[in-house]
PDB file with one MODEL, atoms N, CA, C and O in Angstrom:
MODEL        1
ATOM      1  N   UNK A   1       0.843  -1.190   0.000  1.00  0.00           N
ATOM      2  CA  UNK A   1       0.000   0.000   0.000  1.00  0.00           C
ATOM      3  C   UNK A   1       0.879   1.240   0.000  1.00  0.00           C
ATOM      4  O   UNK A   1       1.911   1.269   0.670  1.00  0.00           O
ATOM      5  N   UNK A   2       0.385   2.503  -0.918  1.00  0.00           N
ATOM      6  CA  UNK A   2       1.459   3.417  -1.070  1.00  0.00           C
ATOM      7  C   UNK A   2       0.120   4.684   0.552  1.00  0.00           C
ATOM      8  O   UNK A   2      -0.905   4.566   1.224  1.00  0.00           O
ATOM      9  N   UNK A   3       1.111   5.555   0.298  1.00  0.00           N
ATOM     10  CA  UNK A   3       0.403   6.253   1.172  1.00  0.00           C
ATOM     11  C   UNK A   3      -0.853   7.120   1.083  1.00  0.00           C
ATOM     12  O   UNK A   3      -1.367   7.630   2.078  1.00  0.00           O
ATOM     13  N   UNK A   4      -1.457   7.300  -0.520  1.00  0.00           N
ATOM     14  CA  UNK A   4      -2.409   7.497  -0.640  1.00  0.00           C
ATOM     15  C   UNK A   4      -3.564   6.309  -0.076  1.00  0.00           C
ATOM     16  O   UNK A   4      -4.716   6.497   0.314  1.00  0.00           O
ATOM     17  N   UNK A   5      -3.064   5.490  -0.151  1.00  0.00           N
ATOM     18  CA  UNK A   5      -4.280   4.151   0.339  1.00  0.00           C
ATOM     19  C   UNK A   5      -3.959   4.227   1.642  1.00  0.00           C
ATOM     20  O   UNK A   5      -4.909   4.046   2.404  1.00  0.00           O
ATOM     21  N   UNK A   6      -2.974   4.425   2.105  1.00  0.00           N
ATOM     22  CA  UNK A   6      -2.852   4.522   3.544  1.00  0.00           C
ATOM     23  C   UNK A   6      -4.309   5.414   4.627  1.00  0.00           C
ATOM     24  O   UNK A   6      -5.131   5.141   5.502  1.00  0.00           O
ATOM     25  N   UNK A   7      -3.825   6.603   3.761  1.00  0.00           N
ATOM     26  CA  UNK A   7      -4.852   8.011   4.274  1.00  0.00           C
ATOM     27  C   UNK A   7      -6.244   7.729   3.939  1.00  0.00           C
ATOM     28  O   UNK A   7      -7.169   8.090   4.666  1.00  0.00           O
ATOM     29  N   UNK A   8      -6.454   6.893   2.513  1.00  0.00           N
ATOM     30  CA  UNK A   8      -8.008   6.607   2.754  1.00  0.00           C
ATOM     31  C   UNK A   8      -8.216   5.747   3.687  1.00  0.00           C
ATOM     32  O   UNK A   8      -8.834   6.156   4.669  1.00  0.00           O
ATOM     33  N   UNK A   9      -7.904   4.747   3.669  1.00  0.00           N
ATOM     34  CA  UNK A   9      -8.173   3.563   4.893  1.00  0.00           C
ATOM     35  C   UNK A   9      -8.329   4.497   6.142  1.00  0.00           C
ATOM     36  O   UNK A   9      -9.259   4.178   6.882  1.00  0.00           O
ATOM     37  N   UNK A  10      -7.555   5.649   6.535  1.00  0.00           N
ATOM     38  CA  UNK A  10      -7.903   6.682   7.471  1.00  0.00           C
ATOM     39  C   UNK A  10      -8.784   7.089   7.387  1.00  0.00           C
ATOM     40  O   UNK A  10      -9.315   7.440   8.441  1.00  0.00           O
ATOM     41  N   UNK A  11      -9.536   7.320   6.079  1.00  0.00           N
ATOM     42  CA  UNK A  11     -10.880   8.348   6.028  1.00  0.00           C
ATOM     43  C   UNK A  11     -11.401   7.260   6.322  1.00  0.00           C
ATOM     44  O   UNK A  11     -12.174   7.559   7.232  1.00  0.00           O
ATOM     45  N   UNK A  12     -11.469   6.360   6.174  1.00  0.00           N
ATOM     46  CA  UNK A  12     -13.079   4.820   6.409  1.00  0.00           C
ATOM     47  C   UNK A  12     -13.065   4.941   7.645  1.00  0.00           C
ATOM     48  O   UNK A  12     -14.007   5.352   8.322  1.00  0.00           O
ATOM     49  N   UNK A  13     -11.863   4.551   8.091  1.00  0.00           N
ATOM     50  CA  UNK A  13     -11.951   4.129   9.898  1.00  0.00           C
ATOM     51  C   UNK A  13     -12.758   5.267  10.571  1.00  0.00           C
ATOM     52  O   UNK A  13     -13.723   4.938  11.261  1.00  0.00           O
ATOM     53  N   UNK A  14     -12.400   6.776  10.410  1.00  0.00           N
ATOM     54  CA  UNK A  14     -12.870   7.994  10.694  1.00  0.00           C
ATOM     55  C   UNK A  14     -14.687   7.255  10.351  1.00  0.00           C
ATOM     56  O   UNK A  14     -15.423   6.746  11.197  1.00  0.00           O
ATOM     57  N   UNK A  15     -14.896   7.393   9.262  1.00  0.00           N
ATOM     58  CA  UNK A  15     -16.235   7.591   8.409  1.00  0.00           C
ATOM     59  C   UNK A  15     -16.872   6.358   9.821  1.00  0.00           C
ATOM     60  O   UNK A  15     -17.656   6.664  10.720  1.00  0.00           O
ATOM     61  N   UNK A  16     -16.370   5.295   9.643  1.00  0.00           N
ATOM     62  CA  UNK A  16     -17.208   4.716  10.663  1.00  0.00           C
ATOM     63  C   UNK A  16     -16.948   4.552  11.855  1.00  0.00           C
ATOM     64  O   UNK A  16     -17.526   3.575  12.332  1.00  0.00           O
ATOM     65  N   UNK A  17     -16.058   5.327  12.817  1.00  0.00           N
ATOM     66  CA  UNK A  17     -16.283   5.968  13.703  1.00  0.00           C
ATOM     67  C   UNK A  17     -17.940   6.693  14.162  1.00  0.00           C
ATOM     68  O   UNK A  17     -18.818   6.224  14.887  1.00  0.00           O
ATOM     69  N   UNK A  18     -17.889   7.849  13.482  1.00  0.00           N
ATOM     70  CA  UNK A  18     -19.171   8.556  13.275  1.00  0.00           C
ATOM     71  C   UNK A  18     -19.959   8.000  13.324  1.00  0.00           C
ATOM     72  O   UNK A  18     -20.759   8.519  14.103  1.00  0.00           O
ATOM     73  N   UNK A  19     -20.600   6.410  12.598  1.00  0.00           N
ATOM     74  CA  UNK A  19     -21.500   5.980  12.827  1.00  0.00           C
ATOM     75  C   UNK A  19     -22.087   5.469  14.329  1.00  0.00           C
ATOM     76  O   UNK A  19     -23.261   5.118  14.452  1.00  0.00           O
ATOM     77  N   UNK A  20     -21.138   5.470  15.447  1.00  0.00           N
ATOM     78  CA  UNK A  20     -21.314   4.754  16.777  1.00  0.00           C
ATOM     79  C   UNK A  20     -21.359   6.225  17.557  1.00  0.00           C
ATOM     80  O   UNK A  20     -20.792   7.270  17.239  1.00  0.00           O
ATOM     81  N   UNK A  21     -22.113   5.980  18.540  1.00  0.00           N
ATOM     82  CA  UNK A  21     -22.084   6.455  19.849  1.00  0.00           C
ATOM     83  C   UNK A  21     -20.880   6.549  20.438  1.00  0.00           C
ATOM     84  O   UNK A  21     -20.821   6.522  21.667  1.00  0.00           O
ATOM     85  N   UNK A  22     -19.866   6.659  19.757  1.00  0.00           N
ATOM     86  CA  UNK A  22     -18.592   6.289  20.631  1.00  0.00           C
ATOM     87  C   UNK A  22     -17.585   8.050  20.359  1.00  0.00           C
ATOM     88  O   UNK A  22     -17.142   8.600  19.350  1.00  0.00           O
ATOM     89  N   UNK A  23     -17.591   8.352  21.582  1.00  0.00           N
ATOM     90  CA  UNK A  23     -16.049   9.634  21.321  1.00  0.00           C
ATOM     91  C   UNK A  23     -15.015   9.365  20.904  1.00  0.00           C
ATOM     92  O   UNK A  23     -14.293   9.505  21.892  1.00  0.00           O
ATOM     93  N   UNK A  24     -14.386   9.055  20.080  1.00  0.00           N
ATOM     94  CA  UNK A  24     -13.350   9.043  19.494  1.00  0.00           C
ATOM     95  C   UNK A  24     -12.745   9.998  19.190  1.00  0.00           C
ATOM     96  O   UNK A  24     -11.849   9.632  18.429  1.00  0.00           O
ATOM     97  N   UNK A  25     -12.699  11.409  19.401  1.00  0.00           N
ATOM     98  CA  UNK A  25     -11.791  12.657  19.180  1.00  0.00           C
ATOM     99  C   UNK A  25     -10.735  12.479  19.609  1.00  0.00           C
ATOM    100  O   UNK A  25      -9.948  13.036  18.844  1.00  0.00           O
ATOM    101  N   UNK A  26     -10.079  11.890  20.627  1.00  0.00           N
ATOM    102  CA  UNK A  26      -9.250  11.614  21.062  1.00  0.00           C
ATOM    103  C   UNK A  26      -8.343  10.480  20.869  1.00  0.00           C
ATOM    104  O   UNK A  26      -7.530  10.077  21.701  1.00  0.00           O
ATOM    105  N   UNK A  27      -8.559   9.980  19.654  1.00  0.00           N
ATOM    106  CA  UNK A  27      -8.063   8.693  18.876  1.00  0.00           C
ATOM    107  C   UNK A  27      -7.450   8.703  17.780  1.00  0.00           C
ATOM    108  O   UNK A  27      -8.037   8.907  16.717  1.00  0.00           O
ATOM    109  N   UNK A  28      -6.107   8.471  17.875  1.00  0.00           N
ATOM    110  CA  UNK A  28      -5.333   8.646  17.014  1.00  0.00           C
ATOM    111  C   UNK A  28      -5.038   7.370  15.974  1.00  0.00           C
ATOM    112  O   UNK A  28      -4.884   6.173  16.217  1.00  0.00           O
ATOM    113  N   UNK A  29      -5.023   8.096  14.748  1.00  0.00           N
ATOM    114  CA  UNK A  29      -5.066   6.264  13.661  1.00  0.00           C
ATOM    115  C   UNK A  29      -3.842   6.390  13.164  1.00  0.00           C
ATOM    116  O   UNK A  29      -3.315   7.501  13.105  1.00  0.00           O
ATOM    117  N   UNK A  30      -3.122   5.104  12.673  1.00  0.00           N
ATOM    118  CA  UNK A  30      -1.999   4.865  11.675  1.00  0.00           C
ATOM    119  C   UNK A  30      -2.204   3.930  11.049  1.00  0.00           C
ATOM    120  O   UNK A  30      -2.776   2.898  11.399  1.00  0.00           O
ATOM    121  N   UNK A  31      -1.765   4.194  10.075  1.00  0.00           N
ATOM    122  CA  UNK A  31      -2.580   2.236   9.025  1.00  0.00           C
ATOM    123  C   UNK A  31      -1.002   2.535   8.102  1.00  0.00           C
ATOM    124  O   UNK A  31      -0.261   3.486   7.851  1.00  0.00           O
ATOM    125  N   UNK A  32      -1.097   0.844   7.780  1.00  0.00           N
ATOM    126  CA  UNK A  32       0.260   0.520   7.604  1.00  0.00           C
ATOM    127  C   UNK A  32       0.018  -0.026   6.483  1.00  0.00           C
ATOM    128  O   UNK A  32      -0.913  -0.765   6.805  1.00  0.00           O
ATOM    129  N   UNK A  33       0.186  -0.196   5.395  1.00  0.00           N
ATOM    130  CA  UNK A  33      -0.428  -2.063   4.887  1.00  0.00           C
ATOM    131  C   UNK A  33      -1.661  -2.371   5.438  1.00  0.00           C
ATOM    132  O   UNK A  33      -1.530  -3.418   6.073  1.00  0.00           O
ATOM    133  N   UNK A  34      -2.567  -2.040   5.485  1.00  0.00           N
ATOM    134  CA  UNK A  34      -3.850  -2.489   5.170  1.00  0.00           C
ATOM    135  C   UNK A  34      -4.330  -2.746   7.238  1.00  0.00           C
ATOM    136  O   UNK A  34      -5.419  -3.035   7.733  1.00  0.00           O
ATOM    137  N   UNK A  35      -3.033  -2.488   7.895  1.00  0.00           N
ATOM    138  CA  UNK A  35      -3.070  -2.815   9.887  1.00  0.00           C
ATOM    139  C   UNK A  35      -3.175  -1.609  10.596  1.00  0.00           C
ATOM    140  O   UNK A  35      -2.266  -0.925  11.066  1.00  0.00           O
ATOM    141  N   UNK A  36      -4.703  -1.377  10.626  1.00  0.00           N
ATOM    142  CA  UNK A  36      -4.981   0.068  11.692  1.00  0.00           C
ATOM    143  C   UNK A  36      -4.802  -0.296  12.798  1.00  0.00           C
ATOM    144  O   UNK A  36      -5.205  -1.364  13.260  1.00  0.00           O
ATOM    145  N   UNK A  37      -4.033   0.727  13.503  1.00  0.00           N
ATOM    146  CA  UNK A  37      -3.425   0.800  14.666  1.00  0.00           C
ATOM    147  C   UNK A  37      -4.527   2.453  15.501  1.00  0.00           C
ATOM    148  O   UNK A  37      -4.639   3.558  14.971  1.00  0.00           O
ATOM    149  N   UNK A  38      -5.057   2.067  16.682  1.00  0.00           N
ATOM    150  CA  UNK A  38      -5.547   3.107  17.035  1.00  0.00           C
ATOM    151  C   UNK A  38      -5.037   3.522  18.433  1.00  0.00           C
ATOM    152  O   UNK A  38      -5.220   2.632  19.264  1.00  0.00           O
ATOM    153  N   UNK A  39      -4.420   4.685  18.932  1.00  0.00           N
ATOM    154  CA  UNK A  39      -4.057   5.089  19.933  1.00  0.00           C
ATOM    155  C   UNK A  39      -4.469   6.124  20.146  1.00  0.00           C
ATOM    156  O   UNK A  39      -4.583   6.964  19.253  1.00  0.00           O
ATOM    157  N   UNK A  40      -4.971   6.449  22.006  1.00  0.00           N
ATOM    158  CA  UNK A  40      -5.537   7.568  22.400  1.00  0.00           C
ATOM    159  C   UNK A  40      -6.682   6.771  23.558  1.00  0.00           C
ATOM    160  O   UNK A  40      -6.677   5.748  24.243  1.00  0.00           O
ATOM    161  N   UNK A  41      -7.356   7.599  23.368  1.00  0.00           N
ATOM    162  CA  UNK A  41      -8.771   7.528  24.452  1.00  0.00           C
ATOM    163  C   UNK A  41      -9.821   7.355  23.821  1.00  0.00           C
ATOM    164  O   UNK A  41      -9.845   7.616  22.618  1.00  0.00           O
ATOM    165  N   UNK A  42     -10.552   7.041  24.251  1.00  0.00           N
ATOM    166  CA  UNK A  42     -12.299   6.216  24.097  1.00  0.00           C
ATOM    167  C   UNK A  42     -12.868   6.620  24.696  1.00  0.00           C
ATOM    168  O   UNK A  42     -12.250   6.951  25.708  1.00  0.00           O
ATOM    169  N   UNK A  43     -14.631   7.040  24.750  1.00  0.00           N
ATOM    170  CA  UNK A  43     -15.740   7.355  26.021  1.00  0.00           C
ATOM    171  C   UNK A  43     -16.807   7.485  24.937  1.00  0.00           C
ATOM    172  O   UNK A  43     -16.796   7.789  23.744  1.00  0.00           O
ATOM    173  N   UNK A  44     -17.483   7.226  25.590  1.00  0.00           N
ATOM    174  CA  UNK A  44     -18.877   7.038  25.607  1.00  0.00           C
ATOM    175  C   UNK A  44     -19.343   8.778  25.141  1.00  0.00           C
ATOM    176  O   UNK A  44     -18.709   9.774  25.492  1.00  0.00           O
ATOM    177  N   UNK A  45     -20.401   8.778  24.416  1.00  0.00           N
ATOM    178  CA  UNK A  45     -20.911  10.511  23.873  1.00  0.00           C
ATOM    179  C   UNK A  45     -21.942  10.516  25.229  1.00  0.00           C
ATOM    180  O   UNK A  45     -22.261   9.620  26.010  1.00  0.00           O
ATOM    181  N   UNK A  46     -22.263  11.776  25.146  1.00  0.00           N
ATOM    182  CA  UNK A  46     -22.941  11.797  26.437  1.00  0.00           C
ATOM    183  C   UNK A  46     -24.674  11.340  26.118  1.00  0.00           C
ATOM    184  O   UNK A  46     -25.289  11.552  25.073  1.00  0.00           O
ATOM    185  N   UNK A  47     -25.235  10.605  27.477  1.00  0.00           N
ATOM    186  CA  UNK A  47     -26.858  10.281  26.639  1.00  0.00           C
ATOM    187  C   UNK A  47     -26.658   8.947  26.357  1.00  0.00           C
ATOM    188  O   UNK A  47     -27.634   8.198  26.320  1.00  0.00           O
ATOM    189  N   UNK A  48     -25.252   8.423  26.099  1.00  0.00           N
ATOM    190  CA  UNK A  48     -24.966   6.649  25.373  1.00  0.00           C
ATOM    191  C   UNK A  48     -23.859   6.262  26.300  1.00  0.00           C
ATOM    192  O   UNK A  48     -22.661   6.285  26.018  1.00  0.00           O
ATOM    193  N   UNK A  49     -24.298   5.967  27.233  1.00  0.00           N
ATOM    194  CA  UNK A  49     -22.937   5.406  28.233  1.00  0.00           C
ATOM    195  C   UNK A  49     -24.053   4.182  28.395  1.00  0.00           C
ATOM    196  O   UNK A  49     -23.861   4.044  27.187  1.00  0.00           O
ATOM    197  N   UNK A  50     -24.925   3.276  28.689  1.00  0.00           N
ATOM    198  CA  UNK A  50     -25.719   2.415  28.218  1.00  0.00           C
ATOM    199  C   UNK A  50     -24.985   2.207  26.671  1.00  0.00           C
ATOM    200  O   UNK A  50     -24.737   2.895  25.681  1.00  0.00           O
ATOM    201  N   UNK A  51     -24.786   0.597  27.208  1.00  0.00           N
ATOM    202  CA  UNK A  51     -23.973  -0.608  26.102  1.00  0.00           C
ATOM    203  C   UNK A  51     -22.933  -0.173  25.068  1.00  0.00           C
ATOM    204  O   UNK A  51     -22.707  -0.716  23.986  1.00  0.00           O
ATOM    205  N   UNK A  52     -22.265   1.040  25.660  1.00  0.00           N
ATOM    206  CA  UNK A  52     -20.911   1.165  25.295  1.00  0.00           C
ATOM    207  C   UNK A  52     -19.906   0.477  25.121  1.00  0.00           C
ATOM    208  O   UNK A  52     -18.924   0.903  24.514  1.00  0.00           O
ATOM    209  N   UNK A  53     -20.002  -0.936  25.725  1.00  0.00           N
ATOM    210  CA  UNK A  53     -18.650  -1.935  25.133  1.00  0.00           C
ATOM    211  C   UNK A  53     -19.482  -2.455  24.294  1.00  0.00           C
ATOM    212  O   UNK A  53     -18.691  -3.185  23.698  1.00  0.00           O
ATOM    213  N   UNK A  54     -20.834  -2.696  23.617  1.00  0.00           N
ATOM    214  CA  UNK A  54     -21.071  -3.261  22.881  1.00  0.00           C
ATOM    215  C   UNK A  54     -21.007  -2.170  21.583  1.00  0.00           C
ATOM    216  O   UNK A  54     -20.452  -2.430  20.516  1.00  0.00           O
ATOM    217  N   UNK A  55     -21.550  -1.160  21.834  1.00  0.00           N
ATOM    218  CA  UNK A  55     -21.327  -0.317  20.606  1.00  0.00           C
ATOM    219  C   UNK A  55     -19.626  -0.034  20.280  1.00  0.00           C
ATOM    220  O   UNK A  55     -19.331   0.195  19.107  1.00  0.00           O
ATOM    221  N   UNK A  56     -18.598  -0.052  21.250  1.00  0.00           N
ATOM    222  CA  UNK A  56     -17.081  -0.485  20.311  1.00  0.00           C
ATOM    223  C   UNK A  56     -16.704  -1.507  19.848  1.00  0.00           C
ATOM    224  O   UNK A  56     -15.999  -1.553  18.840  1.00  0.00           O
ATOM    225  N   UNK A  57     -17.290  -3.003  20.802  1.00  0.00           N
ATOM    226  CA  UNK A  57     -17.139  -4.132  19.801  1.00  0.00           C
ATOM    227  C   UNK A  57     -17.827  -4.316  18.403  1.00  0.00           C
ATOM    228  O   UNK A  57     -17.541  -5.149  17.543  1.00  0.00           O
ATOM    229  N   UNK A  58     -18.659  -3.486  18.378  1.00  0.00           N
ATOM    230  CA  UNK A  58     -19.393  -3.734  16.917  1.00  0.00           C
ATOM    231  C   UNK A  58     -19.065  -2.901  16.108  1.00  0.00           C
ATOM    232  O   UNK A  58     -19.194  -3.195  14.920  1.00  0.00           O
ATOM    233  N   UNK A  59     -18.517  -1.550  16.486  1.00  0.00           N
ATOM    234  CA  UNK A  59     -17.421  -0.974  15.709  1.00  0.00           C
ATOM    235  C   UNK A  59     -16.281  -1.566  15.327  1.00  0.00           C
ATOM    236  O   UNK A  59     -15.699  -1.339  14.267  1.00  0.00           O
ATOM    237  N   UNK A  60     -15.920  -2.376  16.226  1.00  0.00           N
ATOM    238  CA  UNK A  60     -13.984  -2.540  15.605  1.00  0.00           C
ATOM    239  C   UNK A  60     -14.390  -3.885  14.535  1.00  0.00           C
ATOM    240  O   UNK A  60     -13.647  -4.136  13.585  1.00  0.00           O
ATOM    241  N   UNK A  61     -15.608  -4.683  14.794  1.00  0.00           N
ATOM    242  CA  UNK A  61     -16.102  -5.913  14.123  1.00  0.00           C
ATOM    243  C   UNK A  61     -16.397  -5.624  12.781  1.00  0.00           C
ATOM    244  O   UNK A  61     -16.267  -6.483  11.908  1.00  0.00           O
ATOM    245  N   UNK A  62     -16.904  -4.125  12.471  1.00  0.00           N
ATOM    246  CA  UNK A  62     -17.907  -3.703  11.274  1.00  0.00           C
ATOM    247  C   UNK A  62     -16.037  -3.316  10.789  1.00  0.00           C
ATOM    248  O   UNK A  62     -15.691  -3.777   9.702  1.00  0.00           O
ATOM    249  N   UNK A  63     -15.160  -2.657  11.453  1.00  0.00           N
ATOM    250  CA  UNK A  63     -13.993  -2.465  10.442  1.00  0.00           C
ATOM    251  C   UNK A  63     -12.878  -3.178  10.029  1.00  0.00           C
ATOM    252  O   UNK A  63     -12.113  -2.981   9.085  1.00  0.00           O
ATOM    253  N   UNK A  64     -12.913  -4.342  11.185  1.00  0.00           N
ATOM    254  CA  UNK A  64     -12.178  -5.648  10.785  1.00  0.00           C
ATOM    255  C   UNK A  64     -12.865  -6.588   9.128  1.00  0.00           C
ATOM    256  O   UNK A  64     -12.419  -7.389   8.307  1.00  0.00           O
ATOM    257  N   UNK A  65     -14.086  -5.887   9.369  1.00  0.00           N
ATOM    258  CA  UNK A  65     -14.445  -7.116   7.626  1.00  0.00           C
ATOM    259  C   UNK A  65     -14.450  -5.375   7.096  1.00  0.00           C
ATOM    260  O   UNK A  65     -15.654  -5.123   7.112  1.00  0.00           O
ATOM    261  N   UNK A  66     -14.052  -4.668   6.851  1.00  0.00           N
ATOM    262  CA  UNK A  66     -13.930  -4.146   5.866  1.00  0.00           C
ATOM    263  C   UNK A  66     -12.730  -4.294   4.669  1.00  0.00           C
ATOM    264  O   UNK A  66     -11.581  -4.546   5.029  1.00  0.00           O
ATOM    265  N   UNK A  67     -13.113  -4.094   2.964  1.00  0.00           N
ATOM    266  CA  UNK A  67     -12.318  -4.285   2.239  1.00  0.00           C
ATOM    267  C   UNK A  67     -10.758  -3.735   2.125  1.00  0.00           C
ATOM    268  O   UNK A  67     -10.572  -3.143   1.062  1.00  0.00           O
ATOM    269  N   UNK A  68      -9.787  -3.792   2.849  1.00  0.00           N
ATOM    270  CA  UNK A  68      -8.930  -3.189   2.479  1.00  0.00           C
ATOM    271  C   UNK A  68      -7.988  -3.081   3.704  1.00  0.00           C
ATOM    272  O   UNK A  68      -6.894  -2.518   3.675  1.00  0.00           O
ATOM    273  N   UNK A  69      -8.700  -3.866   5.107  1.00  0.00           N
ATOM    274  CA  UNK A  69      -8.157  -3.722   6.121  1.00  0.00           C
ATOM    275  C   UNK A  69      -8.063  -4.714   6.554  1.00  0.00           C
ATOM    276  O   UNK A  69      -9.092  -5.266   6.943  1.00  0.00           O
ATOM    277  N   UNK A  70      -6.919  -5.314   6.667  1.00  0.00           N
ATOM    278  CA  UNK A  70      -6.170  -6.464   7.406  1.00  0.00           C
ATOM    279  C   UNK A  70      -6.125  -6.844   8.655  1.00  0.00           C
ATOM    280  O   UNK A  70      -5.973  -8.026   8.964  1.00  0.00           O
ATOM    281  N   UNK A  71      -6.234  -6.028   9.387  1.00  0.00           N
ATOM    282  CA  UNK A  71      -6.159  -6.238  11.149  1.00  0.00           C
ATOM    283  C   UNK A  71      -6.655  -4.840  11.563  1.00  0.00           C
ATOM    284  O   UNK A  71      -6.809  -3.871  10.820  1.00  0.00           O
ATOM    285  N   UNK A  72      -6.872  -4.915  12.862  1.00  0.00           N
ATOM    286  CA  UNK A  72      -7.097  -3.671  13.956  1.00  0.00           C
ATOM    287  C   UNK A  72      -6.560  -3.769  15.342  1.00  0.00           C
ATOM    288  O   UNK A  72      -7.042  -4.497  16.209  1.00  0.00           O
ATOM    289  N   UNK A  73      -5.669  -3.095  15.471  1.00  0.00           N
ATOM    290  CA  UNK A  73      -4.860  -3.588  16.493  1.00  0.00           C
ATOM    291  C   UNK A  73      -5.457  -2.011  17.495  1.00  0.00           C
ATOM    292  O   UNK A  73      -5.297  -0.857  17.097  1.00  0.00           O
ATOM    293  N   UNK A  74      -6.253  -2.483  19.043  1.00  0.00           N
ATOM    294  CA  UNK A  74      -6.687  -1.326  19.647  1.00  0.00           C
ATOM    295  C   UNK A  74      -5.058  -1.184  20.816  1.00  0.00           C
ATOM    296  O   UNK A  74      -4.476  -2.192  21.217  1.00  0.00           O
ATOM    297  N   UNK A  75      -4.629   0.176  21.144  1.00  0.00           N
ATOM    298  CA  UNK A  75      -3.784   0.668  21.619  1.00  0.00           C
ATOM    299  C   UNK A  75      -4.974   1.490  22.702  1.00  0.00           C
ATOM    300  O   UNK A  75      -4.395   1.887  23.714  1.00  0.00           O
ATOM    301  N   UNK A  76      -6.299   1.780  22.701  1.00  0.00           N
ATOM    302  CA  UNK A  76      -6.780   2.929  23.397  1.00  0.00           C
ATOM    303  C   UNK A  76      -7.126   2.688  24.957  1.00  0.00           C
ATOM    304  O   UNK A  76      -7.264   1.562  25.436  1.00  0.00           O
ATOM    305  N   UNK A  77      -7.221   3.627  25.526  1.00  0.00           N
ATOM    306  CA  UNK A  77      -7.956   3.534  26.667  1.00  0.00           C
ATOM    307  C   UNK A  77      -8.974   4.195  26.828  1.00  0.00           C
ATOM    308  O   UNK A  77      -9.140   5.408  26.701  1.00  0.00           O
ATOM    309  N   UNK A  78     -10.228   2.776  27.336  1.00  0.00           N
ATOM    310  CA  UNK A  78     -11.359   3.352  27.072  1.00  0.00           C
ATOM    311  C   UNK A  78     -11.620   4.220  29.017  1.00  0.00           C
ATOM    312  O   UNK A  78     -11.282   3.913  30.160  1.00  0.00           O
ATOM    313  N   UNK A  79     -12.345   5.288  28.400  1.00  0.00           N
ATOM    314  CA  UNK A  79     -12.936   6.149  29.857  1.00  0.00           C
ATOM    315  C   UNK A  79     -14.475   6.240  30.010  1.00  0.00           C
ATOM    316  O   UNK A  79     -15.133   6.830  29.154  1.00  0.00           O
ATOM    317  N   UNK A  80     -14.953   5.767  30.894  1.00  0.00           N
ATOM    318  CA  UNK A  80     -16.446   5.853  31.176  1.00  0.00           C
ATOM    319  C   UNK A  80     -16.584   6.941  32.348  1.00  0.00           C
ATOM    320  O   UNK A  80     -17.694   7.229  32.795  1.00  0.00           O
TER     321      UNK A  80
ENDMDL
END
């Protein structure tokens, strides 16, 4: 992967971020070869702290089968 594919694979992970209840501003991405790496912090948006480990496991699940991404390796710490 050259580094233009790098940075999109950044925009997806971002793009479905957004779709979850989950704060992620504080989450930093690197993708390597097709292996997002995420470091930083995690929390809950406010109003959705109710089934917050389920809404990140079904995030990192929905971007592990995505086309183009090989692994997801989490580095974060989540804060409730």
């Amino acid at each position: 992967m050259n580094k233009a594919e790098n940075q999109e694979t950044g925009r997806v992970v971002r793009r479905e971020f957004s779709r979850h209840t989950v704060d992620t501003s504080d989450v930093q991405i690197s993708t390597n070869h097709g292996v997002v790496t995420l470091h930083g912090r995690v929390r809950p948006m406010r109003g959705h702290e109710a089934g917050f480990e389920e809404n990140v496991t079904a995030m990192l699940k929905v971007l592990r089968q995505r086309a183009g991404i090989r692994d997801v390796i989490v580095e974060w710490k989540a804060i409730f």
